[in-house]
N, C-alpha and C positions, 0 to 999 in steps of 0.2 A: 389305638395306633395300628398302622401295619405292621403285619410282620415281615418279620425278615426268613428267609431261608432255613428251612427245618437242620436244628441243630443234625440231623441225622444225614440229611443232604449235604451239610455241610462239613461234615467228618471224610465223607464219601468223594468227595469234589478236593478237599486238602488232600486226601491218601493219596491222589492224583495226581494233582501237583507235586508231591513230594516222592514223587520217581523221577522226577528233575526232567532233562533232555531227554535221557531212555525213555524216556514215559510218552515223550511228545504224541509220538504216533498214535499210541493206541486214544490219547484222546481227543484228536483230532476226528477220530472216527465217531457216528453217529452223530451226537449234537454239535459237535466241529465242524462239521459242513454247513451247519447252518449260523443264518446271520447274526450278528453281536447283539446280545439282548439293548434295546432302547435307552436313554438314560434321563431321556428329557419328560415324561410323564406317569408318573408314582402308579400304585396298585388298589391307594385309596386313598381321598377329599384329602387335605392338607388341614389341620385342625386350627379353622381361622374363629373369629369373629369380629362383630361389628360393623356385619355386609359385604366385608373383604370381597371379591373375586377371583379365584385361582387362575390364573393364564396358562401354567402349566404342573407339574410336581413340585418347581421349585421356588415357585413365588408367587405373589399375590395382589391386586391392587383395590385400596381401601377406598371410603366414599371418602377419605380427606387429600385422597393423592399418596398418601404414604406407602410405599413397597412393602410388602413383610416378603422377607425372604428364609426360607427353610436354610437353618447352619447345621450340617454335620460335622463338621469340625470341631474340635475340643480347643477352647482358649488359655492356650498356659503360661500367658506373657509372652510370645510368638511373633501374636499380631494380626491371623488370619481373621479373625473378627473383624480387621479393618480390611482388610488386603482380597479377601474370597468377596464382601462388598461391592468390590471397587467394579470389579470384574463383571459384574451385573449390573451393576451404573454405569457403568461405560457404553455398556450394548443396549440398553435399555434407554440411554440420553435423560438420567436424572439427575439430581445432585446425591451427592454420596449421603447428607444428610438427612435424605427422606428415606432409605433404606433401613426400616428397620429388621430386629434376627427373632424367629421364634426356632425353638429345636426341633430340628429334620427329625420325621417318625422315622419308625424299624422299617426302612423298603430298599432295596435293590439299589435300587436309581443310584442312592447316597453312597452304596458302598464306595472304599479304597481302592481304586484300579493300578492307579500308577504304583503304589505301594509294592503289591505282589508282582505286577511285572518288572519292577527294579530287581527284585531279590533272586533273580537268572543270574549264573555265575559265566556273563562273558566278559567276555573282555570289551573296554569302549572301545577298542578301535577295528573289531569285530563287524566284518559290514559282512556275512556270509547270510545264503539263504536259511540255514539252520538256526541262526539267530533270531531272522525275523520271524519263521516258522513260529518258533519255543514262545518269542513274545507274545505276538499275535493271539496262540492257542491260551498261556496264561491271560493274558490282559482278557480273551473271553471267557474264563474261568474266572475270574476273579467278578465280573458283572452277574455272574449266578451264585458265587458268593454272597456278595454284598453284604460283605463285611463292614462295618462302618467304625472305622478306628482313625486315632491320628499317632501320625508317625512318620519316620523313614523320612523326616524333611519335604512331604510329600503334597500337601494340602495345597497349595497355590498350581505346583505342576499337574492335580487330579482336576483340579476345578478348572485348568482354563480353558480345558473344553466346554464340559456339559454347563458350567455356570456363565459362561457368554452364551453360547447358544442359550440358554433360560432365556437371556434378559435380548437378544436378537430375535428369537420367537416371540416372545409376549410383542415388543415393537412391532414387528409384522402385523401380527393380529392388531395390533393396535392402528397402527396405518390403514389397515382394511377395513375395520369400523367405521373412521373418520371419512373415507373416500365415499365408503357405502352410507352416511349418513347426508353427505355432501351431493353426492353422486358425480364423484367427480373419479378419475384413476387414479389411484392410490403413489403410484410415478411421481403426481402433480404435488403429493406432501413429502413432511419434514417434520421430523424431531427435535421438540428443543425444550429442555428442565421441564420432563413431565407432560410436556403437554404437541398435540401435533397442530402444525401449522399449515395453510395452504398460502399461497401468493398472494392473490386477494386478499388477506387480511385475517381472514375465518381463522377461529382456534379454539380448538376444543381441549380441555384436559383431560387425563387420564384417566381420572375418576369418573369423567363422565360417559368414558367409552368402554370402562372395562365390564360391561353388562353386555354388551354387543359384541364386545370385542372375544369375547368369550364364547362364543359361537363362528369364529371364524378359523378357519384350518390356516395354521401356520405356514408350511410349504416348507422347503428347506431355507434354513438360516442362515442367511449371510451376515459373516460376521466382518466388522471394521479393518483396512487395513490399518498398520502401527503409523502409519502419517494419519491415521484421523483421530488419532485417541487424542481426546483430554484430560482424562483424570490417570490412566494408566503410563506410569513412568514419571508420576507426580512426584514429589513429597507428603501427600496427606499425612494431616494429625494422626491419632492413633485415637478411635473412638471408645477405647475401655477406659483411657488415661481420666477423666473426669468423675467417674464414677469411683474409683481406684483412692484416690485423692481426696475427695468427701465422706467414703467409708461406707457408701452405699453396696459398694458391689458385693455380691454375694462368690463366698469361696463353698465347697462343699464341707469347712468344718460349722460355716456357718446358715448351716440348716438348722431351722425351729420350728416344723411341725408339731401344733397343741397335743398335747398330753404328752412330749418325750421323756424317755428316759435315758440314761447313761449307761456305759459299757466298757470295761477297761480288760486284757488281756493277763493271762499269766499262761507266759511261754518258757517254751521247754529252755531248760540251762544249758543245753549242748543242742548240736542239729541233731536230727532223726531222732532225739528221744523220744517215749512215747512214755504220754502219761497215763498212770494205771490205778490211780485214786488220790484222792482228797479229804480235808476232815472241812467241812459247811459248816458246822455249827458256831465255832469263834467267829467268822467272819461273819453268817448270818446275823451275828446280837450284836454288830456294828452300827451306828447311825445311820440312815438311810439307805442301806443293805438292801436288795427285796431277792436276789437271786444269785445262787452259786452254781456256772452250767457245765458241763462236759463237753466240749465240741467237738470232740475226735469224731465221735461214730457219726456227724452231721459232712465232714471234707473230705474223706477220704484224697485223694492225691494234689487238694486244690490249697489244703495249706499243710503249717505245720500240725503235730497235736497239743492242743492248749486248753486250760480252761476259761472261764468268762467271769467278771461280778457285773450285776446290774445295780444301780444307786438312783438315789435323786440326783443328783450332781455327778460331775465327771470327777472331781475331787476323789472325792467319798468313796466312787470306782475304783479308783486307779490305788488310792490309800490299800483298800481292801483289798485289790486282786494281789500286790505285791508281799502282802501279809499271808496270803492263801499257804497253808500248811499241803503240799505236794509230795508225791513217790510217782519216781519216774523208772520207767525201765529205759538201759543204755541203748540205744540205736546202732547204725552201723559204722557213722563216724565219730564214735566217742573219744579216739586216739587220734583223729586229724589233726594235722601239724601242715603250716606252711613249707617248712621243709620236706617233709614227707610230699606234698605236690608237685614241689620244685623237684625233685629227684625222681617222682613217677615220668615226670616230662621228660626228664633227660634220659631216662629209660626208654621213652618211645622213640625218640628222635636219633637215639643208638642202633635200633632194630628196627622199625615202621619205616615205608619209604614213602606213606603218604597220598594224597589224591595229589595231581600234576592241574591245578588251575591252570597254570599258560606255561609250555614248552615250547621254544625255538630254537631250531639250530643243533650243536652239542656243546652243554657244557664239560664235558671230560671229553674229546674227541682231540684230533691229531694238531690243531689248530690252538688248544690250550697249553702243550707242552711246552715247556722251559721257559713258560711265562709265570712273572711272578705272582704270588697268591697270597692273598690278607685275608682273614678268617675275622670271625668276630661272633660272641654270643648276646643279646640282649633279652633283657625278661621286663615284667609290668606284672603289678599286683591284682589281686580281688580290689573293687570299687564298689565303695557304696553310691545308692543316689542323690543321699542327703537334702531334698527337697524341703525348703524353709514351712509352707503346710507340710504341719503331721500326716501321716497315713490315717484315713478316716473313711466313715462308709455310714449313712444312717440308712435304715431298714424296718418295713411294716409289714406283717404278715397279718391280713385279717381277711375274713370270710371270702378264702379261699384264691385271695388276691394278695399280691404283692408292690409295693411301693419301693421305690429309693430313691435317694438325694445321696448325690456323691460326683467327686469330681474326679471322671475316667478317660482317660485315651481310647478305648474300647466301649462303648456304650452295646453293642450288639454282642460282646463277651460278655460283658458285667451280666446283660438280663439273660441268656442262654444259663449261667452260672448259678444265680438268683432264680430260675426256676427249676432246675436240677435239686440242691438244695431245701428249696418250699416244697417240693412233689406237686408244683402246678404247671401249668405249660406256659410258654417261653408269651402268649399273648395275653395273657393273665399278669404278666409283670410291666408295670409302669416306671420309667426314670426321667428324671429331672434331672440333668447331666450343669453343673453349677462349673464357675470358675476352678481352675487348677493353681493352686499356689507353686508352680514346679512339678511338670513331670517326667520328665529326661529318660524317658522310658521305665519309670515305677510304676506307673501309671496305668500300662497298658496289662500288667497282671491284677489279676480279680479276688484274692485271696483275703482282702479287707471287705469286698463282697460278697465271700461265700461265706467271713465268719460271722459280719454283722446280720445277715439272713438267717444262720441258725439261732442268733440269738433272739432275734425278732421271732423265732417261731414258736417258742418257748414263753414270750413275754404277755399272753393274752389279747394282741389285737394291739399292744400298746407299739408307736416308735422309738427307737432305741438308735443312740447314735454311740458311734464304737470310734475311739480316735486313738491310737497307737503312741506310745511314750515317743520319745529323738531317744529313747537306748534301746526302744525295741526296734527302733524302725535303721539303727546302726547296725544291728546286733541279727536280726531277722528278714535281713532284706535279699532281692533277686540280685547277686552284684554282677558285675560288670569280671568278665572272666578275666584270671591270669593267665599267660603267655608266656612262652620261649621260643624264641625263631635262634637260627643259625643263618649267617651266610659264608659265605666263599665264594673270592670274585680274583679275577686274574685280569690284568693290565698288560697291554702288550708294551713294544717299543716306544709307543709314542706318547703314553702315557693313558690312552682310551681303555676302557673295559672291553675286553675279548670275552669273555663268560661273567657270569651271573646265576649263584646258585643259592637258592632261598630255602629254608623247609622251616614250620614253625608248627607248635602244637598248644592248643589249647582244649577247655569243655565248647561243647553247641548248644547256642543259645536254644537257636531253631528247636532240635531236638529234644534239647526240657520243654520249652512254652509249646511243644504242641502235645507231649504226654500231659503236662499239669492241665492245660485248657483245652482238648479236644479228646486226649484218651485216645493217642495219636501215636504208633510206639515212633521214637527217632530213627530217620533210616539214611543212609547216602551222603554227600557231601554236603554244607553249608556253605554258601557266601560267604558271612559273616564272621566266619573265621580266618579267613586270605581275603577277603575286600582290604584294601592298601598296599599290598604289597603285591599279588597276580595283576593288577589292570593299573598299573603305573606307568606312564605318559614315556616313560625315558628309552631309545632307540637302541636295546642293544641288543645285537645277533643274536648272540646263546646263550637262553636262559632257561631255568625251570622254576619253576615256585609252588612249591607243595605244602600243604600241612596234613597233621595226624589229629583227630579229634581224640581226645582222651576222656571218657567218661567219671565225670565232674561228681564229687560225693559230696560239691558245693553248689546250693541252688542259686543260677545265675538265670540273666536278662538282661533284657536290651539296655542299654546306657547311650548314651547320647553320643553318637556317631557311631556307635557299635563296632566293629575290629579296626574300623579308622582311628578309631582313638590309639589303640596302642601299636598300629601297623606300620602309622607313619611316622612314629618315633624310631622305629627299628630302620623300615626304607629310607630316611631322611637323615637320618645320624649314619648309618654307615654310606652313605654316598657322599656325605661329607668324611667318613673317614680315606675312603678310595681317593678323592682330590686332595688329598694332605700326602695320600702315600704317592700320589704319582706329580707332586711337586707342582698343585697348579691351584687356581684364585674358585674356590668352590662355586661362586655364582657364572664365570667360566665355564667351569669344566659343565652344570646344569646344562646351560647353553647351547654349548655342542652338542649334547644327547637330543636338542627338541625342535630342531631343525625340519620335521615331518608335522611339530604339533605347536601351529602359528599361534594360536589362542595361548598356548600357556605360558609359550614365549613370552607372547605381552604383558600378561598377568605378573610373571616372573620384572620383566622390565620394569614395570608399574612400579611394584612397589622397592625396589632397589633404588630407585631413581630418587621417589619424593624422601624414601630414608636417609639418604644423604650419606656424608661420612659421619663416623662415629666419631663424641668428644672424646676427650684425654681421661684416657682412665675408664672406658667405657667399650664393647665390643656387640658388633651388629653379627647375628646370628641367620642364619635364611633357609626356611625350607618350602618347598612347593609341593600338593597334593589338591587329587583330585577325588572327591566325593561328593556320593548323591547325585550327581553330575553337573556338579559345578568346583570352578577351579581356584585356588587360593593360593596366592602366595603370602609370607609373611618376614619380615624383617624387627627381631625383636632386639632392641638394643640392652645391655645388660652390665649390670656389674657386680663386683663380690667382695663387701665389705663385712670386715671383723668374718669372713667363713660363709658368712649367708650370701645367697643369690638374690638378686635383685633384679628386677625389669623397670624400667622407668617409661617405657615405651613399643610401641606396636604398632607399624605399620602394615595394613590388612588389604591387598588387594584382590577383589573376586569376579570373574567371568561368572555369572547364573544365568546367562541370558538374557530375556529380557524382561528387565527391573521394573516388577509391578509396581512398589513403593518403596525406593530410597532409604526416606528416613527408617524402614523398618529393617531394611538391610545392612543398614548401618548398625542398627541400634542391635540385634543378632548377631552380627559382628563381633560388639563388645559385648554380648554376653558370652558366647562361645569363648572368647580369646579367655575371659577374666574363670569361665568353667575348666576349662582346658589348665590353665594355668595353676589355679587350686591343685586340682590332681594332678600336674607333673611336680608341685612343688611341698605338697604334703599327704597327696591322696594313698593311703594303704589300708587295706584290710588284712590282718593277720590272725591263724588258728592257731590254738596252742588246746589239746587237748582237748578237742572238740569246740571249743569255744573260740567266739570273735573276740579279740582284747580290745580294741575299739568300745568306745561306746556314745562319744557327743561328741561337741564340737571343738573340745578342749584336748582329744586325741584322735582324731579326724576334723582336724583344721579346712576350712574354707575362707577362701582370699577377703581378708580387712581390708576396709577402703583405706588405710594406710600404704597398703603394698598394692593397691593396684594402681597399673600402668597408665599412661597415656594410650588410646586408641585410635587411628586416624584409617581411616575403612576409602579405598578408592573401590568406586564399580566402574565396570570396562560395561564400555557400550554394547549394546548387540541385539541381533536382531535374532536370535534363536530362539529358541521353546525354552519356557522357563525353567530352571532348576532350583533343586536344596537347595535352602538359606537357613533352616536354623541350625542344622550340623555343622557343614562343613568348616568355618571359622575355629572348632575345636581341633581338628588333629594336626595343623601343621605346628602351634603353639610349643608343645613340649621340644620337638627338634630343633625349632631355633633356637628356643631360650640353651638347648643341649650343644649346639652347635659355637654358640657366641662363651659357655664358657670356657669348652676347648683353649679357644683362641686369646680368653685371657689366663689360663691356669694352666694348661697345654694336659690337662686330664679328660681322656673319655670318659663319660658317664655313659654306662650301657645300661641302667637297670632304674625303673621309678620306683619312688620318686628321685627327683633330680637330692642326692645330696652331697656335697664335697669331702665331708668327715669320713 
């Protein structure tokens, strides 16, 4: 495989970026002047065979016609396996069917671009030279990364660049083959399924050109306008679905590498405990026992500290490890209490004034006086990921090499991490990056890869696969951080918002994942923490929106829409609270604020329109946000029977641009809403004494298809640059359903999960 970027370069290049804006300058200097590393042809051969031809890094054409196309991208029920596809069959004039995926090596090319240029804390409607500067410098920083993760709703917006140009380039070449075999001008052909055509009749296929063709310079790639697409803006099937369904497909718990062995965990009782001994011997004169390990001195800051059993079977492990006789010494959050969090936050948000994301105008100034003013607190718990695969990782440590099978968002962490651990280097480690059963941002930490690698280093050469209980993986997980924002908004005479004052505080995701995976200390402001509430669409004079980061004695991570998730609960419940105080129809008073912002208008239109009115005894809820950079609104109709909250229905309208495939937009849609909805209706993580009281599905509920909703998904046309699909459908969710039970109980709900009691 190629490699990727020297973990050390790549320490050096993040420290970088994580001087945010201030930083821009100085690394604009030196390799900033020069041009944006290439992304159309790799750093070595693409590991084909069967005569394949490489046309360029990211694809291939075989003697039978068939594409193989290099996937970076991680498949976790998304879709991009069919969607990143298409996108190369469109430019390329094949059928989506001949395109098969082998996995993108460790190169450059593959990294996430769009990813880390998202994660700049401006505002969308930020059109200043300093934005495009900061983008610019990150979006070339992040090509020398080449970092190869999936995330951030990102993978169809990274690839619609460099994966058409692929399949526009290789055509080229291909046209120019065919001309020069003809000797005719290359002008005089045409592409059509595979194969090029000339007027006269002549037609060669692809297979038969890509030997020739592969010695011809591409030139620059002109890609199709959106009037010539055919497959893009389709509905195509979903090509994982058949394999899915017959029980072929491979997930990463179902790796079987000959001779494996098994691996089961025993973790600490509280966080930060550390363990200090063990007794082996009962466990070892267990039935297929072969090994009692110590992993502490193997992770240092990459997990918790735990021990390991090794078995024939996973059973026999897992039997064993929970049996394991342990002395732990207490850590430093032995006395953590959710209470005790909730009152640090309120502590900050007493005294800290916070980083200022977006200020306009003044909100305390001569202009807010003797106008009235509604205040309001809202909070959001710790979240687990709950991902239906267990947390798992198999792992081989033999002559001096390393292997994995494991299903990661991160394949160029995972092996940076896996050879840290082994003490071999980062191209000495091989991965087979397998299906994701669910990875909503668990995925993208490597801590099941750096335990199952010290196990494997221990095990004599043998593979060892290490799968995580549902109460370790409830109980030991990166959550999804809690939250406290404040507002205070002042309404003038006419009932509009004159001021808008935000401040919320939570932990940084950012700041842990780059200490745990880079050895990164946390420094400066995050996104991720004010994304939903600083760059929100609605037109009013004076505002400020600030948070305080509070260092988190809880290990968190990314979760699926990341500060969207619980931002726009906050921004979208109290905007509905302001339209109730100032006497006016909440999808109204929306209205008036978005008069500058035509797109969301629509979206907002969209779906109010197909929702209809609500039955008897039933109340429509409506909140609209913007993330990832795509727009949603939602209309969830609701009710509350015998005390419970009910949704019977969802009406999902999204502006993304422009809709590579439909049905997978859709179908994102309803996962998002039925995600989203779980966690506003039972999702909580709670400490009591250092420990999570959680621990399955039976007190960490996830939506039964009994409660879940109807979903009707409209896409607004458009001809934009594509945006997030598998986020953003989560965070408008919780405020309407919050919104709709107002209007039939007349009680604000400020705090998740939504409960009435």
């Amino acid at each position: 495989m190629a490699a990727q970027s020297s973990p050390s370069r790549r320490r050096f290049l993040l420290g970088g970026l994580g001087l945010g804006v201030a930083g821009v300058g100085a690394l604009v200097l030196g390799w900033g002047v020069l041009p944006p590393r290439q992304r159309l042809q790799g750093s070595a051969p693409l590991p084909l065979q069967d005569g394949a031809v490489a046309l360029n890094g990211w694809l291939a054409i075989g003697t039978d016609g068939m594409v193989t196309l290099a996937m970076p991208r991680s498949e976790m029920g998304q879709g991009v396996h069919t969607a990143l596809p298409m996108l190369v069959a469109e430019e390329l004039d094949v059928p989506l069917n001949s395109v098969k995926l082998i996995q993108a090596p460790m190169d450059k090319i593959f990294g996430n671009v769009a990813m880390l240029k998202d994660s700049l804390p401006f505002h969308p409607d930020d059109q200043g030279r300093l934005k495009a500067l900061a983008q610019w410098t990150v979006a070339k920083a992040a090509r020398e990364l080449g970092v190869i993760v999936t995330g951030g709703s990102s993978s169809v917006k990274d690839g619609w660049g460099p994966m058409r140009e692929a399949g526009a380039s290789a055509r080229a070449m291909l046209l120019k083959a065919a001309a020069a075999q003809w000797q005719v001008p290359a002008a005089q052909c045409r592409t059509h399924d595979g194969a090029v055509i000339h007027p006269d009749g002549r037609r060669a296929s692809y297979a038969s050109l890509a030997q020739r063709a592969a010695s011809m310079a591409p030139g620059t790639p002109v890609l199709k306008l959106p009037k010539d697409f055919k497959l893009i803006g389709q509905p195509a099937p979903r090509r994982d679905t058949p394999s899915k369904v017959n029980g072929s497909a491979r997930f990463g718990i179902d790796a079987r590498p000959p001779g494996m062995l098994y691996a089961a965990l025993h973790l600490p009782p509280r966080l930060g405990d550390i363990l200090t001994s063990f007794d082996a011997a009962p466990i070892l004169a267990m039935p297929g026992v072969t090994k009692v390990l110590d992993l502490t001195p193997h992770l240092a800051q990459r997990s918790a500290s735990c021990a390991a059993v090794v078995a024939d079977t996973w059973w026999r492990a897992k039997q064993a490890a929970a049996a394991l006789p342990t002395q732990w010494k207490a850590g430093a959050q032995a006395n953590l209490s959710s209470a005790g969090v909730y009152a640090q936050f309120a502590r900050l948000l007493d005294t800290e004034a916070g980083h200022a994301y977006h200020a306009s105008g003044e909100v305390e100034g001569k202009a807010a006086q003797g106008l009235r003013q509604i205040t309001a607190e809202y909070r959001a718990p710790f979240l687990a990921h709950a991902a239906m695969e267990p947390v798992n990782c198999t792992a081989q440590v033999k002559d001096g090499k390393v292997m994995l099978w494991v299903s990661t968002q991160a394949p160029g962490i995972a092996v940076d991490v896996a050879a840290k651990v082994a003490g071999v280097d980062a191209k000495d480690v091989a991965i087979e990056v397998l299906l994701l059963g669910g990875g909503f941002g668990r995925r993208l930490e490597v801590d099941m890869v750096a335990q199952a690698v010290a196990i494997a280093l221990q095990c004599g050469g043998a593979p060892v696969q290490l799968v995580w209980t549902r109460e370790q993986d409830t109980q030991h997980d990166m959550y999804r951080p809690a939250a406290l924002a404040r507002f205070s908004a002042r309404l003038d005479e006419h009932g509009r918002i004159a001021s808008w004052d935000n401040k919320s505080v939570s932990g940084s995701i950012t700041h842990q994942f780059l200490q745990r995976n880079f050895g990164l200390p946390g420094a400066g402001p995050d996104k991720t923490t004010a994304e939903g509430e600083f760059d929100m669409p609605y037109e009013i004079a004076n505002q400020r929106i600030a948070h305080v980061i509070a260092d988190s004695p809880v290990p968190i991570g990314y979760w699926r829409s990341v500060g969207h998730s619980h931002n726009a609960f906050f921004k979208e419940s109290f905007i509905d609270e302001l339209a109730h105080a100032a006497g006016q129809d909440s999808i109204a008073f929306r209205r008036a604020m978005l008069f500058r912002h035509p797109r969301h208008l629509a979206v907002l239109d969209a779906a109010v329109a197909r929702a209809g009115s609500a039955p008897p005894g039933h109340a429509h809820g409506v909140a609209l946000h913007q993330s990832f950079g795509s727009i949603v609104a939602q209309v969830a109709q609701v009710s509350v029977e015998n005390g419970e909250i009910r949704v019977q229905r969802v009406v999902c309208a999204i502006d993304c641009g422009i809709a590579v495939n439909p049905n997978i937009i859709a179908q994102q849609m309803e996962s998002a809403v039925l995600f989203g909805l779980s966690a506003a209706l039972g999702g909580e993580i709670t400490f009591k004494d250092g420990k999570v009281e959680q621990s399955n599905f039976h007190d960490y509920p996830v939506l039964r298809m009994g409660q879940t909703p109807e979903v009707e998904t409209i896409i607004i046309a458009s001809a934009e640059h594509p945006e997030g699909v598998g986020e953003p459908g989560t965070p408008p969710i919780a405020p309407a359903v919050a919104n709709a039970v107002f209007i039939l109980t007349g009680k604000r709900l400020r705090s998740l999960p939504l409960r009435l009691a």
